[in-house]
C-alpha positions in Angstrom: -21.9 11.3 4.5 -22.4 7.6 6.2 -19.4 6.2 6.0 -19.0 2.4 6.9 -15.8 -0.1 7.3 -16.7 -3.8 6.8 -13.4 -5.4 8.2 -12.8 -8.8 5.3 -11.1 -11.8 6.5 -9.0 -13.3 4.1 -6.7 -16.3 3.7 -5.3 -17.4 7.1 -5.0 -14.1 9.2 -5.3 -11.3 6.2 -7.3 -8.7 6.7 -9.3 -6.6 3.8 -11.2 -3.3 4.3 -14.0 -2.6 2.5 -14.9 1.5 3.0 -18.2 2.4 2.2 -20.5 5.5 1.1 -23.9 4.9 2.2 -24.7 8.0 0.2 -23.8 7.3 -3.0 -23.3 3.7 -3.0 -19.5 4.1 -3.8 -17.0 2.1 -2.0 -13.3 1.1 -2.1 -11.2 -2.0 -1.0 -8.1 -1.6 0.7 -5.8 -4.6 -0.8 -7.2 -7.6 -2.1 -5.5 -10.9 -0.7 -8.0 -13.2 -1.9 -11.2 -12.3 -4.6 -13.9 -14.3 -3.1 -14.2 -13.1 0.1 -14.3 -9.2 -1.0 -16.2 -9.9 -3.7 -18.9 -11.4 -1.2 -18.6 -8.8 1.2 -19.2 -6.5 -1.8 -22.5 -8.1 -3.1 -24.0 -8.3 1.0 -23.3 -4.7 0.9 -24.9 -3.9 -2.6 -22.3 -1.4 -3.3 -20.7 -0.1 -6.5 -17.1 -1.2 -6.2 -14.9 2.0 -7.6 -11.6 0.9 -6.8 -8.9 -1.1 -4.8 -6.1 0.9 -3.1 -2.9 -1.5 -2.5 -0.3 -1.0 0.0 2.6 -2.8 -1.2 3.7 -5.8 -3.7 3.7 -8.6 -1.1 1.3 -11.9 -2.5 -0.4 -11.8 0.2 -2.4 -8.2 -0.4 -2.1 -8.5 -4.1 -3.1 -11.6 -5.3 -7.0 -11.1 -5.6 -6.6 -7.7 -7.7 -7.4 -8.6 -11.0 -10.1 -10.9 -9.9 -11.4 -8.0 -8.5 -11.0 -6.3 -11.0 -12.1 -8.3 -14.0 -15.5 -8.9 -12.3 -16.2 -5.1 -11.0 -14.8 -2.8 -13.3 -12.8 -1.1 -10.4 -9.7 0.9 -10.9 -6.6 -0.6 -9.5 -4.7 1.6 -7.4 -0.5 2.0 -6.1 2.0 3.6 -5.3 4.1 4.6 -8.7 7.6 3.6 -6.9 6.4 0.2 -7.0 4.6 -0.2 -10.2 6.7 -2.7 -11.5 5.7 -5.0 -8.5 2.3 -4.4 -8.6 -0.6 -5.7 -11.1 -1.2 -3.1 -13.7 -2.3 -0.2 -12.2 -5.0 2.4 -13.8 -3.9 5.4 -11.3 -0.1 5.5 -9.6 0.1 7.7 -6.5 2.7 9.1 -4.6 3.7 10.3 -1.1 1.8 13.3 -0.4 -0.8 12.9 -2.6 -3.9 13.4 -2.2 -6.5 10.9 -4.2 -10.3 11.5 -4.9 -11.9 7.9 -5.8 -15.2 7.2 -5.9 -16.1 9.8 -3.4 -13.4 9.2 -0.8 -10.5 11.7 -0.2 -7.2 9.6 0.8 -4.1 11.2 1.5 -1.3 8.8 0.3 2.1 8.4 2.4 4.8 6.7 1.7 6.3 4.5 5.0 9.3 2.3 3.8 10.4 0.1 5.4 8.6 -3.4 5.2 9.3 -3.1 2.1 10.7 0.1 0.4 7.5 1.1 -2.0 4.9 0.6 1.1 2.3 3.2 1.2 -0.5 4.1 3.5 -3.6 5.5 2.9 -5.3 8.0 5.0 -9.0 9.1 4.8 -9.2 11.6 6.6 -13.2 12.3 6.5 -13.6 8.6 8.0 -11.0 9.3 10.4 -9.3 6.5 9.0 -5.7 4.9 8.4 -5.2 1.9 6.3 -2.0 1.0 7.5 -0.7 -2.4 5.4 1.9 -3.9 6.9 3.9 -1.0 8.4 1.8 -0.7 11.2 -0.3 -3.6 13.1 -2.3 -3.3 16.2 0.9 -4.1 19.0 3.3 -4.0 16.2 4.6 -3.3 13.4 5.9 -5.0 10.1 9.7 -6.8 9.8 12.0 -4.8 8.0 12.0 -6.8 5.1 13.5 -4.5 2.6 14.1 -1.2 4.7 16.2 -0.1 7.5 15.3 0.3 11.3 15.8 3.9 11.2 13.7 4.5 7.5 10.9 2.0 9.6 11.1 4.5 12.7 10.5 7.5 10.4 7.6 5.8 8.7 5.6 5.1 12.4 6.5 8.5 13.9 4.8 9.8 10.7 1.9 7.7 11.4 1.6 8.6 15.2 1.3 12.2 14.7 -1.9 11.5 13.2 -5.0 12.6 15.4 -4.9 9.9 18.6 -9.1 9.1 17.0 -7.5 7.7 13.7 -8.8 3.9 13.0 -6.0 1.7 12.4 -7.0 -0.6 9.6 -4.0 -2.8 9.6 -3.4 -5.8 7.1 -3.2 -8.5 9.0 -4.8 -10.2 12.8 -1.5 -10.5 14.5 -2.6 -8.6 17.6 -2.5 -11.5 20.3 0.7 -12.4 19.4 2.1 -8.8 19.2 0.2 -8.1 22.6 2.9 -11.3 24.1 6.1 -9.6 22.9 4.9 -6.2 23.8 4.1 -7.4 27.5 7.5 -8.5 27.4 9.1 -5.3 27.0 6.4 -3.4 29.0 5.5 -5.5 31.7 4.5 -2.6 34.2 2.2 -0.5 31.5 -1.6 -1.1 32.8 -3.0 0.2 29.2 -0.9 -2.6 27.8 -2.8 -5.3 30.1 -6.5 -3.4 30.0 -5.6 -3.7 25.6 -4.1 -7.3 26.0 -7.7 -8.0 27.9 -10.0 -6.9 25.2 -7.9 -8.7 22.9 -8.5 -12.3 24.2 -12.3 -11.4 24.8 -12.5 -10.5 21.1 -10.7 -13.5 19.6 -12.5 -15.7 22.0 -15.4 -14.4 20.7 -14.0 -14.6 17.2 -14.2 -11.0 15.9 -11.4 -9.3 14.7 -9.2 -6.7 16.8 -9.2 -4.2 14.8 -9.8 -1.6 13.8 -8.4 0.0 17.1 -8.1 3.8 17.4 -4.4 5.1 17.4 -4.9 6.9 20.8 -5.0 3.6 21.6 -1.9 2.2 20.1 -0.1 5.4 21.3 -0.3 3.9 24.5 0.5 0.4 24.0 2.3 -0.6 21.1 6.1 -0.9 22.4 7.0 -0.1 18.7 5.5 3.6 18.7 6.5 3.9 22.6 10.6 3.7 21.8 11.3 6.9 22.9 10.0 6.2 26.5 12.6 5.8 28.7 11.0 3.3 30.9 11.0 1.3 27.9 14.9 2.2 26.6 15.8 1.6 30.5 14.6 -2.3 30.4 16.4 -3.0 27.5 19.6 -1.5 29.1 19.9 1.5 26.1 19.0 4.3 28.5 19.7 7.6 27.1 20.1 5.8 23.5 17.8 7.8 20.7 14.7 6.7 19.8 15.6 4.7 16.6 18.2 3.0 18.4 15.7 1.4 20.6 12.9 0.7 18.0 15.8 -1.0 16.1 16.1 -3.7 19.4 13.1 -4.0 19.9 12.5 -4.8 15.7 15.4 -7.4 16.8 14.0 -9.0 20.1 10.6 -9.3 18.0 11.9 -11.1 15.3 13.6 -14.1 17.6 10.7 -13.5 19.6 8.7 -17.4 20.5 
């Protein structure tokens, strides 16, 4: 199978995925912030619009579901912790699952900590991972609802994914993440040779993602807390793992 992802801008820096089965004509959105743009992205592609897989309650990836709905006939897809957050849902998932829509195999995991019903959604044959808001290019998402440590396990789930994995986050926050990160990292040449290709592509006005988690393996400070180069700059060296992810969450969060 041909399997295509159209990246969909939405509202200010949102970001949509549209996942597409050349075969068959079948495709899926991963969350719907806004109708319009999906639904245009949709019709360009002449697909058949099966369902929409949401990652979490937030307005911001919600808000253009029933649209969506109401004008395709697509199932509305989410995570059955968080039901009563989310728009009525025709199929509730749950970590570990493993979901067959409209052609696509995803493999649902549950990463709380943004918020505590976040899921993720991995498709494995398009060596892909749609990660929401619990993992951005750079970054990763405030701890909104979670803890530091519940947020840690969540990304070391996600890293052990193959390094290949596409990271289809939920928002274009990469530039800004890429300024904290070279903050805490100064000396990493994978960080600046990353931070490079990012200003090229926003220059050029294409989005940043998706970037391959190889990549973010190497980069993102956030996945890279157990390195002690890392621990040793923010004066916590020999401190676990969590304890520095759970600074650097901090420094991030007063960062300007």
């Amino acid at each position: 199978m041909v399997r295509t992802i159209d990246v969909v801008a939405c509202l200010g820096d949102n970001y949509a995925y549209l996942l597409r089965d050349a075969d068959s004509g079948g495709a899926v959105v991963i969350d719907a912030p806004e109708a319009a743009p999906i639904l245009a992205a949709v019709e360009a592609a002449g697909c058949r619009l099966d369902a929409v897989l949401l990652t979490h309650h937030h307005g911001d990836h919600i808000e253009g579901a029933a649209e969506i709905r109401k004008r395709t006939g697509a199932q509305l897809v989410g995570a059955a912790a968080d039901a009563h957050r989310l728009p009525p849902l025709d199929l509730m998932v749950a970590d570990g699952e493993e979901a067959a829509i409209g052609g696509f195999r995803f493999r649902v995991m549950a990463t709380p900590g943004h918020t505590r019903g976040h899921v993720v959604y991995h498709a494995p044959e398009a060596s892909a991972l749609f990660s929401g808001d619990t993992l951005f290019s750079l970054g990763c998402g405030r701890l909104f609802e979670g803890s530091a440590a519940e947020m840690w396990d969540s990304l070391l789930r996600l890293a052990a994914l193959p390094p290949e994995t596409a990271v289809c986050p939920g928002h274009e926050y990469t530039a800004a993440n890429g300024r904290f990160a070279r903050s805490v990292d100064p000396d990493n040449p994978a960080l600046a040779e990353r931070i490079a290709e990012v200003e090229r592509l926003r220059a050029a006005g294409r989005p940043t993602v998706p970037v391959a988690l190889g990549t973010e393996l190497m980069t993102n400070p956030f996945l890279r807390a157990g390195d002690p180069a890392i621990a040793a700059r923010l004066g916590l060296a020999g401190r676990p793992a969590v304890e520095v992810f759970a600074e650097l969450r901090r420094l991030k969060d007063d960062f300007r």
